[in-house]
C-alpha positions in Angstrom: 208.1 -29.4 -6.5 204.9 -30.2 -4.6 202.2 -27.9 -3.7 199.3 -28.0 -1.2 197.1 -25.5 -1.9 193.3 -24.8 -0.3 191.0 -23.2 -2.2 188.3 -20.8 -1.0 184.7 -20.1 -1.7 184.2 -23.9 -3.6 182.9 -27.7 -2.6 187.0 -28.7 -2.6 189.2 -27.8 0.4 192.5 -28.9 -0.8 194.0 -28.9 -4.3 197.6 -31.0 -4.4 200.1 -31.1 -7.2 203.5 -31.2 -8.5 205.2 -28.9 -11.1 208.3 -29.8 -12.7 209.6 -28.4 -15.7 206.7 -25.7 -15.6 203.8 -29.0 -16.1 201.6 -30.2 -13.6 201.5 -33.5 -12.5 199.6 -35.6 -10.0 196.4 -33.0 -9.5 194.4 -34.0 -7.1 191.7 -32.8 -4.9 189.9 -33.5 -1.8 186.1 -32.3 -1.7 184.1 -31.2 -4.4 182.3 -33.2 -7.5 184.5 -35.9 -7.2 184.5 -37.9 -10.7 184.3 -34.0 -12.4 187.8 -33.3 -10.7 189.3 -36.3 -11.2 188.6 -35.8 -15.0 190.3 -32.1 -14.2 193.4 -33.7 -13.1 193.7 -35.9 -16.2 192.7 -33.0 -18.1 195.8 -31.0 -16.5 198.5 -34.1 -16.8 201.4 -32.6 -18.4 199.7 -29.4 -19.3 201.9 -26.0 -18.7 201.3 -23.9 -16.2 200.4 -20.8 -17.7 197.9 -22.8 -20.3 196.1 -24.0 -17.2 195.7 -20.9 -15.7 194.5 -19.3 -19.1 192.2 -22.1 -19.6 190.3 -22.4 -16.3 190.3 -18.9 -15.4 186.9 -17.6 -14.7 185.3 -20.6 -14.5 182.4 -20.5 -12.1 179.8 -23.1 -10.5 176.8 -22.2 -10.2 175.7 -18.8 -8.5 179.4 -18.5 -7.5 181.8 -16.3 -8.9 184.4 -19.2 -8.6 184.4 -22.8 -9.1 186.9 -25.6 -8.2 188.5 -24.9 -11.5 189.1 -21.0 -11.3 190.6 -21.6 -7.6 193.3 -24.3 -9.3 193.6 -21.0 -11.5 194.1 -18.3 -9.2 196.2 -20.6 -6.4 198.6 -21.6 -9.7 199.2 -17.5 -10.3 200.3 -16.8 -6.6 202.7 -19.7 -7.4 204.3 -18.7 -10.2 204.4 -15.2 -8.8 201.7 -13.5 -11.7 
């Protein structure tokens, strides 16, 4: 299934992916550090869902208390209903 999700509080405004099978595939974003989220997107190819979100949670950037990553996070919990 595809999502389109838009993060808050970060450089990104719009976080897109597909999950099938409970992987993510196709993460992309629009905004932010460019070459440090495409890397995120290769990073997440294929990963599970639940590893992602245990992985990037509480990530910040900066003096925020949330980054690009963290948002992928929290928007992939709402998701999957945790």
């Amino acid at each position: 299934m595809h999502y389109t999700l838009y993060p808050k509080g970060v450089c990104s405004f719009l976080i897109e992916l597909d999950i099938e099978d409970n992987k993510i595939h196709n993460l992309t974003y629009s905004g932010g550090c460019n070459g440090n989220l495409k890397a995120l997107g290769a990073l997440c190819e294929g990963m599970e869902v639940n590893e992602v979100i245990d992985r990037l949670s509480g990530i910040t950037c900066g003096p925020n208390s949330t980054s690009c990553s963290d948002q992928l996070a929290r928007l992939l919990k709402e998701v999957v209903g945790e």
